[in-house]
C-alpha positions in Angstrom: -61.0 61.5 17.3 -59.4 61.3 20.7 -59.8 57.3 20.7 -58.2 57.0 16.8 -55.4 59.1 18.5 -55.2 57.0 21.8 -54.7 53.9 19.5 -52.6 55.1 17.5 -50.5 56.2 20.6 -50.5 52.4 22.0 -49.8 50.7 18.7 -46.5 52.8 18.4 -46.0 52.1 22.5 -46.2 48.3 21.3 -44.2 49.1 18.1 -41.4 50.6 19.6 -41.5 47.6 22.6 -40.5 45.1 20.6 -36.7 45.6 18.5 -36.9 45.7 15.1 -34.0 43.4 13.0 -31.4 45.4 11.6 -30.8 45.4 7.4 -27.9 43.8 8.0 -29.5 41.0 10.7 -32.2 40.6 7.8 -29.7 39.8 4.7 -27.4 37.7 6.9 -30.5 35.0 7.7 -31.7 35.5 4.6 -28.4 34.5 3.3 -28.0 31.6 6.1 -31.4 30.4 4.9 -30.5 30.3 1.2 -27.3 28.4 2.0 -29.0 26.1 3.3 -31.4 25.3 0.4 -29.0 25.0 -1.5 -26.8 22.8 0.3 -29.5 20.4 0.7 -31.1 20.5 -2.8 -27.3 20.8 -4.4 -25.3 18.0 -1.9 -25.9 15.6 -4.9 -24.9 17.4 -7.8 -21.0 18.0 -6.5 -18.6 16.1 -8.7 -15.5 14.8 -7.2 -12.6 16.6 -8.5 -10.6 15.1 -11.4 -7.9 12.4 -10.9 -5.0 14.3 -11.9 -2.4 12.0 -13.5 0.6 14.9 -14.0 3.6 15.0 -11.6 3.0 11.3 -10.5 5.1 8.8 -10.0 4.4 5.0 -9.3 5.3 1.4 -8.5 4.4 -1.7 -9.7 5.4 -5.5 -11.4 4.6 -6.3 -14.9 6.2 -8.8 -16.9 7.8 -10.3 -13.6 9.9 -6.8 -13.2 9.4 -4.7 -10.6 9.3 -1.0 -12.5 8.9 2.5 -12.0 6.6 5.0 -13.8 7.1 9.3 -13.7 4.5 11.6 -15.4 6.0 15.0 -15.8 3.8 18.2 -15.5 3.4 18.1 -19.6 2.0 14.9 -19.6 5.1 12.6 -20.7 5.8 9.2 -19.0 9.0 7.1 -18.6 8.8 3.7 -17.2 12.0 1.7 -16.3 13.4 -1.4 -14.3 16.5 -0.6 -12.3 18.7 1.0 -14.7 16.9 -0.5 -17.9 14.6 1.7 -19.9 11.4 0.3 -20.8 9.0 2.5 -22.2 8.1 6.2 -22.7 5.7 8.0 -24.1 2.7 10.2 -23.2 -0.3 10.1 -21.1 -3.6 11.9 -20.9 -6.9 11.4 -19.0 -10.0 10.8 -20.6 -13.2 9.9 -19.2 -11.8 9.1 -15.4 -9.3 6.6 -17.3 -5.4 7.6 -18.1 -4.7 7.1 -21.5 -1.2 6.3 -22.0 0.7 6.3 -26.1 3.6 5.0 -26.5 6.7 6.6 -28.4 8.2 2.7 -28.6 5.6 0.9 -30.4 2.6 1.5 -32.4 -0.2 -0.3 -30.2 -1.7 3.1 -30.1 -3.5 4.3 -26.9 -3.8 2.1 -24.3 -6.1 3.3 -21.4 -6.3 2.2 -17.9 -8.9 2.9 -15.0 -7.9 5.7 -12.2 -9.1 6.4 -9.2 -7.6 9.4 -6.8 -5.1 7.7 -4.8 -2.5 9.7 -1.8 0.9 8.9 -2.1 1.7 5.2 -0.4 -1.7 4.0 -1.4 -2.0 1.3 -3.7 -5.0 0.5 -6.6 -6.2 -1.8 -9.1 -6.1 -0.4 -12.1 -7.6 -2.4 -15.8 -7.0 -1.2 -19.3 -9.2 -2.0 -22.0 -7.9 -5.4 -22.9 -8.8 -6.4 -19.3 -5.3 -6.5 -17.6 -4.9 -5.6 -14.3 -2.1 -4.5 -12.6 -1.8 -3.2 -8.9 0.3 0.0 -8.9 1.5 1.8 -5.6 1.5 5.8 -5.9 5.0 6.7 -4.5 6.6 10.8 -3.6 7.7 12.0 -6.9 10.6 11.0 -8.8 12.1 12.6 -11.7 12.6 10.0 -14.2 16.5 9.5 -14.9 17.3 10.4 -18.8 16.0 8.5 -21.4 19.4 6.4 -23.5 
């Protein structure tokens, strides 16, 4: 009995020797470790955010005019040439591609590529019917009123 007790005696002598991790020490490596995982199992599956077309405004020739496009927050677009008005309308995104209808005309939707530009960068941009057209993202501009 004396040796069981003696044992006993040195295990918790050995026990106590070396510090035990705290609850709190525990969770926090736990939660270090599952961070981890998941950042490496998960780095794929992040989607760049949405192109968001509202509150935009941009530069660009067409037709052998230089012109102007603004988007206001509500989706409604107003392009002109100096003081000329040449089109309005309104504009949506759909599948990565901004979808722009006309109030002028009845062509429908006509959509064109996107692709998340910063404001004084510049990208090609195709709609449907394969035009391109290099626009230039500019500060924006609240476009003057419509005649």
């Amino acid at each position: 009995m004396r040796t069981v007790m003696i044992s006993l005696a040195v295990l918790a002598l050995v026990a106590c020797n070396r510090p035990a991790e705290t609850t709190n020490e525990a969770n926090l490596a736990d939660a270090n470790a599952a961070v981890d995982a998941n950042a490496a199992t998960d780095s794929n599956l992040v989607a760049p955010a949405a192109f968001e077309i509202n509150q935009t405004s941009w530069e660009f020739n067409r037709e052998g005019k230089a012109q102007m496009e603004s988007i206001d927050a509500s989706g409604n677009y107003v392009v002109w040439s100096g003081e000329d008005h040449m089109d309005h309308g309104t504009v949506v995104m759909k599948d990565g591609k901004a979808c722009f209808t006309s109030a002028m005309d009845k062509e429908g939707e006509e959509c064109w590529t996107t692709s998340p530009v910063e404001i004084g960068q510049s990208m090609e941009t195709t709609n449907d019917k394969g035009e391109k057209l290099t626009v230039k993202r500019i500060t924006y501009v609240v476009a003057p009123p419509m005649p």
